[in-house]
VOTI-546871 format. One record per atom (N, C-alpha, C): residue in one letter; x, y, z. Coordinates in steps of 0.2 Angstrom, whole numbers, plus 5000, padded with zeros to 4 digits. Atoms other than C-alpha are relative to their C-alpha. Last residue first. Layout:
VOTI-546871
AXYZ/...
end
This chain:
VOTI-546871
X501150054999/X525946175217/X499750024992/X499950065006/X527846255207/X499349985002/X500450005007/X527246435214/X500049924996/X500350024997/X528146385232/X499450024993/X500549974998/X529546385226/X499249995002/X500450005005/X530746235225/X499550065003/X500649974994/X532046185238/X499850024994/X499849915001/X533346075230/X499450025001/X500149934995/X533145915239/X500050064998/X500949984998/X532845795224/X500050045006/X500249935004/X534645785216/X499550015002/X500350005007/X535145615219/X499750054998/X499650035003/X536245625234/X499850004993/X499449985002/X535145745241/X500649984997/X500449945002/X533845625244/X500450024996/X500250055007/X534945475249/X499850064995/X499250045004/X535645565263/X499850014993/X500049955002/X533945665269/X500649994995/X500549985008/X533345475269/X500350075000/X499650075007/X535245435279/X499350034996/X499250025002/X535145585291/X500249974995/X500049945002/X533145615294/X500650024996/X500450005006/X533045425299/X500150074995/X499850035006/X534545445310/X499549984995/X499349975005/X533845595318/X500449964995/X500049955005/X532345525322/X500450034996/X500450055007/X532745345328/X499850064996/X499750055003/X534045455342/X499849984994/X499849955004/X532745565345/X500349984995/X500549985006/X531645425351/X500250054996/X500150055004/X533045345361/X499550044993/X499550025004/X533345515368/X499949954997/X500449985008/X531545575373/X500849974996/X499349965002/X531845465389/X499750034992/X500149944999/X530045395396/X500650054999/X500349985005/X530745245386/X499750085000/X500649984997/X532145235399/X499650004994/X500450084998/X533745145391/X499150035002/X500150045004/X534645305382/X499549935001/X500249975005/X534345415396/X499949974993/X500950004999/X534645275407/X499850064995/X500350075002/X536445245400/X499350015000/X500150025007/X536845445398/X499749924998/X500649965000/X536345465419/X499949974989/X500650025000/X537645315421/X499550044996/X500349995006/X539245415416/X499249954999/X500349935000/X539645425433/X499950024995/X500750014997/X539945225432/X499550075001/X500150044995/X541745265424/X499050005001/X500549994995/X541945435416/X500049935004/X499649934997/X543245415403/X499850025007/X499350035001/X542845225395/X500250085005/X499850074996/X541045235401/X500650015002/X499949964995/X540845405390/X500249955004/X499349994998/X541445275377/X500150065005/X499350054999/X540245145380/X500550045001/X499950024990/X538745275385/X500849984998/X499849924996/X539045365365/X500049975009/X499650004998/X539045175356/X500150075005/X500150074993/X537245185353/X500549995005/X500249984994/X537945355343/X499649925005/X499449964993/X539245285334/X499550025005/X499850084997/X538145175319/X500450015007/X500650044998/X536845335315/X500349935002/X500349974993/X538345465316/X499549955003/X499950014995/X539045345305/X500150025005/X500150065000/X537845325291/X500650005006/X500650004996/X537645535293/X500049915000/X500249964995/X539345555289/X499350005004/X499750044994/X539745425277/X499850025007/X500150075000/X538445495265/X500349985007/X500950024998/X538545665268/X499949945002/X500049984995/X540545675265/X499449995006/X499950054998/X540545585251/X499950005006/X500750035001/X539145705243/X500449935005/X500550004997/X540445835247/X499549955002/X499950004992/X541945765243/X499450015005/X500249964996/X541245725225/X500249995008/X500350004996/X542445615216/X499750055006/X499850044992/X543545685204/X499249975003/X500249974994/X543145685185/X500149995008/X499349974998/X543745595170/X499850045005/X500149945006/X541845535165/X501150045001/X500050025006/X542345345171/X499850074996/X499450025002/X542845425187/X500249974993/X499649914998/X541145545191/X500849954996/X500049975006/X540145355185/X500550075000/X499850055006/X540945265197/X500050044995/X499449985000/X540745395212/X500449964994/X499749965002/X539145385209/X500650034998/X500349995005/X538845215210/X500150084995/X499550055004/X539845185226/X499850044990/X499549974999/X538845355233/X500549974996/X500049945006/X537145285226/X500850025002/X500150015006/X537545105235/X500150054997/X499450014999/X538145205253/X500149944991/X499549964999/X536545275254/X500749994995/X500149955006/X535245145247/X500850065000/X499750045003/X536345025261/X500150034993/X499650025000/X535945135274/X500549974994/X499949965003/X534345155270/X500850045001/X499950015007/X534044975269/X500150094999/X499650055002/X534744955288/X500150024991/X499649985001/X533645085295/X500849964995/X499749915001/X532145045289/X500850025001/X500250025009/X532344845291/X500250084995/X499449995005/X533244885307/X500050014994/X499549924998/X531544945314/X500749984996/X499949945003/X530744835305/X500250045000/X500150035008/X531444675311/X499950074997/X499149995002/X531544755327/X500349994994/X500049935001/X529544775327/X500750004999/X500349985006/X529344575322/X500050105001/X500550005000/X530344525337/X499950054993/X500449995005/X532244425338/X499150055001/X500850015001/X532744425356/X500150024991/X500349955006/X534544405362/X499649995000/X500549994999/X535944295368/X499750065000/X500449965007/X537544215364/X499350005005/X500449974998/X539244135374/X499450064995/X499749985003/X539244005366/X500750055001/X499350035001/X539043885381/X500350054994/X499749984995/X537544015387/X500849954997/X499650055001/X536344005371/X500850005005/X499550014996/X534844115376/X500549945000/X499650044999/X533644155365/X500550015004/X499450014995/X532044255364/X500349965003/X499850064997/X530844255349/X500750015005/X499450015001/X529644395348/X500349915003/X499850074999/X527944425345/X500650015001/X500050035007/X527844645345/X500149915003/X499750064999/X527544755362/X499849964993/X500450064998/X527244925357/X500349945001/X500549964996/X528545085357/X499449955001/X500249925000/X529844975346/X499550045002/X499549975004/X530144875357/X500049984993/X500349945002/X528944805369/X500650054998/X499549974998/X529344615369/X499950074995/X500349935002/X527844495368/X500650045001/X500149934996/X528744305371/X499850074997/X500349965002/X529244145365/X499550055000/X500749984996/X530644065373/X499650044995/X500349955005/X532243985368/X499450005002/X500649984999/X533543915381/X499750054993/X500449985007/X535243825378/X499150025001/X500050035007/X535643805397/X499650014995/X499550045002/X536243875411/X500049964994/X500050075004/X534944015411/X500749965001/X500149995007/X535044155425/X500049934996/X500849995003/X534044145442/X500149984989/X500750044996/X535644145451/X499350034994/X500450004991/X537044215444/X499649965001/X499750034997/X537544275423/X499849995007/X500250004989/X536844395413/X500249945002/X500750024997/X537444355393/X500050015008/X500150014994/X538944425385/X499550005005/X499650045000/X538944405367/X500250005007/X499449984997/X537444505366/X500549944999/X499450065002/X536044525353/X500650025005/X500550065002/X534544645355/X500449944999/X500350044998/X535544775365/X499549945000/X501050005000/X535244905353/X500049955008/X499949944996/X537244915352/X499250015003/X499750014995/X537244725347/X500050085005/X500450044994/X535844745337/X500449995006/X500549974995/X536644905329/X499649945004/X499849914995/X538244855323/X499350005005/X499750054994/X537444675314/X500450045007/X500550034997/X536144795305/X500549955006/X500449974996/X537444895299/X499549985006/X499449994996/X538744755293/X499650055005/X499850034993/X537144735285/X500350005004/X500550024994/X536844865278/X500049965004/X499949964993/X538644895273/X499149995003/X499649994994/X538644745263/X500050055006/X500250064995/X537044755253/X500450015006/X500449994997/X537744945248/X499749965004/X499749974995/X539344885242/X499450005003/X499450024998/X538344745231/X500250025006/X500350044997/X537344845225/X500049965004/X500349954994/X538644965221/X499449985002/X499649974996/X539544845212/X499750045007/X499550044996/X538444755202/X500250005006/X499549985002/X537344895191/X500349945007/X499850035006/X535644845184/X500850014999/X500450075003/X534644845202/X500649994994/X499550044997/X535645005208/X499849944999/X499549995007/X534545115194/X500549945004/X500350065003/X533145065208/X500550004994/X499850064998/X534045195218/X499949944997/X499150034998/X534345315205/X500149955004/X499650015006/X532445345199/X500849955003/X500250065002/X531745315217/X500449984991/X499450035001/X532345455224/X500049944996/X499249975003/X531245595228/X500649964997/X500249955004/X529245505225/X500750044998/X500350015004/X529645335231/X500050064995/X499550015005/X531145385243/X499549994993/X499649925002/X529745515252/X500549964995/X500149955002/X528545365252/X500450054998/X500050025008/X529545235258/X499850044995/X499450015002/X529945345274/X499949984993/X499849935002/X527945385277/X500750004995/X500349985006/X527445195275/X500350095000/X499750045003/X528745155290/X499950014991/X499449955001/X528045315299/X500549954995/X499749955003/X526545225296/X500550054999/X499950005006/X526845075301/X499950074995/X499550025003/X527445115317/X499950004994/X499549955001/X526045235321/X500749984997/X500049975004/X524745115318/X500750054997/X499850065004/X525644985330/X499850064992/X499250015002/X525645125343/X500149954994/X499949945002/X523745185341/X500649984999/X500050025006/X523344985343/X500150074996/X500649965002/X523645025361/X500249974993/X500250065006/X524844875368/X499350054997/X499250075003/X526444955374/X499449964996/X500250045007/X525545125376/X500449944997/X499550005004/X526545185391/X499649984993/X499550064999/X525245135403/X500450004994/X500050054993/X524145265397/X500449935000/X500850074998/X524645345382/X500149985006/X500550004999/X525845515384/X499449964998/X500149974994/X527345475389/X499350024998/X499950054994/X527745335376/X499650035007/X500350074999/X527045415362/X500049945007/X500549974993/X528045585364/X499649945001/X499749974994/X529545525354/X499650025005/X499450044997/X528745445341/X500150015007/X500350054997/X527545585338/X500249945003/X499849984993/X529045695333/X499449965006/X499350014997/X529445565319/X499750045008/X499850084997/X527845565314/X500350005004/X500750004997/X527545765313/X500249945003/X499849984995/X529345745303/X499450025006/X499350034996/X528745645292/X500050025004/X500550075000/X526945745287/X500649955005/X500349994993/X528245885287/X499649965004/X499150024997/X529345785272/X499650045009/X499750054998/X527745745265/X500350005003/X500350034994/X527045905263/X500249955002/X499950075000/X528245945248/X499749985008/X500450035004/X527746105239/X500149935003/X500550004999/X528246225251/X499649954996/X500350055006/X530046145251/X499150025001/X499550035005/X531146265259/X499549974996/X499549945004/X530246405271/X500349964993/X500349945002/X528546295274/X500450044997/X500350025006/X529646145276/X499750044996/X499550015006/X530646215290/X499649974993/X499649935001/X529246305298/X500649974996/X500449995003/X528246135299/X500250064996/X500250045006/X529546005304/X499550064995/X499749985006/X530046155315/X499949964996/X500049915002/X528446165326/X500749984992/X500549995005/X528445965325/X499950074999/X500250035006/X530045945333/X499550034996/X499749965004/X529746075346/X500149974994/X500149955002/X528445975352/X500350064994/X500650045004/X529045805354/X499950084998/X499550015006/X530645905362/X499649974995/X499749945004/X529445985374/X500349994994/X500549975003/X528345825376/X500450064997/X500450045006/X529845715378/X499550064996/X499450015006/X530845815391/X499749984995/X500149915003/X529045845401/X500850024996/X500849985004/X529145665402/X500050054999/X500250015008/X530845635407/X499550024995/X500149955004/X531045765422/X500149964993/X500749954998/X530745635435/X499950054994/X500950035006/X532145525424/X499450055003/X500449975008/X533545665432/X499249964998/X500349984999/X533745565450/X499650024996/X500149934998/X534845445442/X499650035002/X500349945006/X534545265440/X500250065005/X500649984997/X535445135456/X500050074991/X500850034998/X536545025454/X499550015000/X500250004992/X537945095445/X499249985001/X500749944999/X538245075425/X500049975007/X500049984995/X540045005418/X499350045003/X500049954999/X539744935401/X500150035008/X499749984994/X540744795392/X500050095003/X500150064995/X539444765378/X500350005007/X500650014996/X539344945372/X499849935003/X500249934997/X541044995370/X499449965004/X499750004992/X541544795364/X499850055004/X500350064998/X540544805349/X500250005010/X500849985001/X541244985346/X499649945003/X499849954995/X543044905346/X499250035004/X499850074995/X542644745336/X499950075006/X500650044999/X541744875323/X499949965007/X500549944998/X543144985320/X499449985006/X499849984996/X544244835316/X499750085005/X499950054994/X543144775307/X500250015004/X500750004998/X542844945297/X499749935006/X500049964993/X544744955298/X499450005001/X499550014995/X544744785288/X499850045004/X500250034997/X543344845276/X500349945003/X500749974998/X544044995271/X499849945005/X499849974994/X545744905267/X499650035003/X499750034994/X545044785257/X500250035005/X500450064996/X543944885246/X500349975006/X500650004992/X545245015247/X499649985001/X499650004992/X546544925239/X499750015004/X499650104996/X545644845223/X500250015004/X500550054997/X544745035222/X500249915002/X500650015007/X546445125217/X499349935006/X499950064997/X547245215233/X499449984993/X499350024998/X548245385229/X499849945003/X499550025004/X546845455218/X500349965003/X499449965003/X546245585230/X500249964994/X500249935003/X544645505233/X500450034997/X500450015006/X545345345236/X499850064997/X499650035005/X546645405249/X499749974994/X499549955003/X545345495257/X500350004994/X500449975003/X544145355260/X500350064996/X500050045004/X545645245266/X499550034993/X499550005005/X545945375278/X499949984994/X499749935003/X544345405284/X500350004998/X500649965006/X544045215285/X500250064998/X499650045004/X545845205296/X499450014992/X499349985004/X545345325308/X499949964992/X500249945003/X543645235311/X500550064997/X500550015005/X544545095313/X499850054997/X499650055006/X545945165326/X499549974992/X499749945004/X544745255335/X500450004994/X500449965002/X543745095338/X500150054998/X500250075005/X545144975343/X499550064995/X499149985003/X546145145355/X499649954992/X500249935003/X544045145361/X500650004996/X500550005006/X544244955364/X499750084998/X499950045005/X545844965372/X499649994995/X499549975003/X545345095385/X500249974995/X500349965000/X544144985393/X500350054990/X500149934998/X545344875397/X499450054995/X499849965005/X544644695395/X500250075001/X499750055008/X544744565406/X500350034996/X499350005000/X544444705422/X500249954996/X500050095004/X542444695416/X500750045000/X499349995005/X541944825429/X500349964995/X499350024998/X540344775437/X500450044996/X499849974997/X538644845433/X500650005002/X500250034992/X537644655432/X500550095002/X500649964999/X537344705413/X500250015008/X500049965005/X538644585404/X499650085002/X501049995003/X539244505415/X500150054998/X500349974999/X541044445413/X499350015002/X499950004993/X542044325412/X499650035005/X500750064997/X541444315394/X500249995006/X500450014996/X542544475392/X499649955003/X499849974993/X544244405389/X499350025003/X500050064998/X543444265374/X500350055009/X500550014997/X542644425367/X500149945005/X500649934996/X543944525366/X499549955005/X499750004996/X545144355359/X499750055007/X500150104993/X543944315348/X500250015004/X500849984997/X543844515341/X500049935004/X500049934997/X545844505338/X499350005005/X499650054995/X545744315329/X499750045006/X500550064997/X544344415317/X500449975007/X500549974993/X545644535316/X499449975002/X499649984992/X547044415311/X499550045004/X500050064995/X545744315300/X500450035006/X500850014998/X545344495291/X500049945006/X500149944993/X547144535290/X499249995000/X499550014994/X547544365280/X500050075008/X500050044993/X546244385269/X500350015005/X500649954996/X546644565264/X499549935003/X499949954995/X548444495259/X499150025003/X499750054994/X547644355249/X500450065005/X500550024995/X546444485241/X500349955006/X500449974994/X547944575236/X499449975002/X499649974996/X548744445229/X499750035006/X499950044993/X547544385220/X500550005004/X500550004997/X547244555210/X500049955006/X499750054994/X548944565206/X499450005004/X499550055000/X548544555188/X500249995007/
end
């Protein structure tokens, strides 16, 4: 009955913080976006208060439904308010960064970072699945990938950006993930086809995810470089652009009156495509489950909500992690950007391992297929 209501109240705070993020981004376009400066438009501090605030606000809302004390027609809306509002704040960390001019000394010791952590990885891919799941080769086969990943950059010649080694490796890891959902999960996610709702939700956050991450990925900015040499006018190029681990076609724009610019390329595509739908699978089964727990008279699992949310925005906050050391450190928080940016860094590559590991170990486990099984079941 007062359903139009609330959704006219939940426009009306969507258009104010849409207003909110135009006014961010109309402060920093003064700015470069890259050039190391200070962007004094915007404080600093204001987009972490924007971003703590959000993510606050989620938690609660997530709370307050789980307990009862918000029925779903509220925290729909309110959720995805704070999660704007979350979002504008986060957006802003990682476009308005603070980084000095010069790289840290550390990078000498990236490479022998990668191999060690490429290493230990695959030791424990092997001993953790040997102890828990001795019947499920797959999940070590995974994590093998995954730690190949992270070492690939430093150990082919010239970075391997055009070995045909690294193209296989991306589809495979890509074939690995679909595989584990095919075999542990696949009942319950495909169940989300005949159910609206949580289809639905889950559409939504992927994307929302996918639109978080390019901008923290740095594949879309709303502050473009600026100076001498830089574009003044609508430009689009078509260009090799070596990300993820080889160079993929890509198409790179530049639209300076917006302000907007970016690259599209066929590995980013993937890369979001993984993380984005696994994301979506997550936070779909969670909707869906929490459906059916309340139509049997039952609460919602805290645990399982706990997972979900939890590894879906470990995976959206960390890109974010320079922005808001930025905000408290200043330029002395550099060594964190290049770590992040270097390919010879094992961080980027950990980074894409752990959020794979997070959201499919998510899904998994939400639908009953990680219990550990002896090793007599073969």
């Amino acid at each position: 009955m007062h359903t139009p209501r609330r959704t006219a109240r939940a426009v009306r705070g969507l258009a104010a913080v849409a207003a909110a993020g135009g006014a961010v981004v109309a402060l920093s376009g003064s700015a470069a976006a890259h050039s190391g400066t200070t962007h004094a438009g915007t404080p600093h501090w204001l987009l972490f208060v924007l971003a703590a605030a959000g993510l606050g606000g989620a938690a609660w809302t997530l709370a307050g439904y789980r307990r009862g004390r918000l029925t779903a027609a509220n925290a729909a809306p309110t959720a995805l308010v704070a999660g704007l509002v979350g979002g504008f704040g986060l957006v802003g960390l990682v476009e308005l960064q603070v980084v000095a001019d010069t790289g840290p000394q550390i990078r000498d010791v990236y490479p022998t970072l990668s191999l060690v952590v490429g290493a230990a990885m695959a030791v424990a891919s092997l001993v953790v699945v040997r102890l828990r799941w001795p019947d499920r080769p797959r999940y070590a086969a995974l994590g093998f990938l995954l730690a190949c990943w992270v070492v690939y950059p430093v150990v082919m010649p010239n970075g391997g950006i055009y070995h045909p080694l690294g193209y296989v490796l991306v589809a495979t890891v890509v074939f690995a993930v679909a595989y584990v959902v095919r075999r542990d999960a696949w009942g319950v996610v495909s169940s989300l086809r005949r159910d609206r709702r949580p289809i639905a939700a889950g559409g939504l956050a992927g994307a929302l995810f996918v639109v978080f991450f390019a901008f923290s990925a740095g594949t879309v900015t709303l502050n473009p470089d600026s100076g001498v040499g830089a574009p003044t006018e609508s430009t689009v190029l078509f260009m090799p652009v070596a990300d993820p681990l080889v160079a993929w076609p890509a198409v790179e724009f530049v639209f300076p009156a917006v302000p907007l610019a970016g690259y599209v390329s066929v590995g980013t595509v993937v890369l979001m495509a993984v993380l984005g739908g696994l994301v979506a699978a997550n936070v779909g089964v969670l909707v869906q489950q929490a459906r059916a727990e309340r139509a049997d008279g039952g609460a919602t699992s805290a645990l399982g909500m706990a997972a979900t949310t939890g590894a879906t925005a470990c995976c959206c906050c960390a890109p974010a992690f320079y922005g808001v050391l930025s905000v408290l450190f200043g330029a002395a928080a550099t060594p964190a950007y290049w770590a992040f940016m270097d390919p010879t860094s094992p961080v980027g590559g950990v980074f894409f391992a752990a959020s794979v590991l997070l959201l499919l170990g998510s899904v998994v486990r939400s639908t009953g297929g990680s219990a550990p099984r002896a090793a007599s079941v073969q």
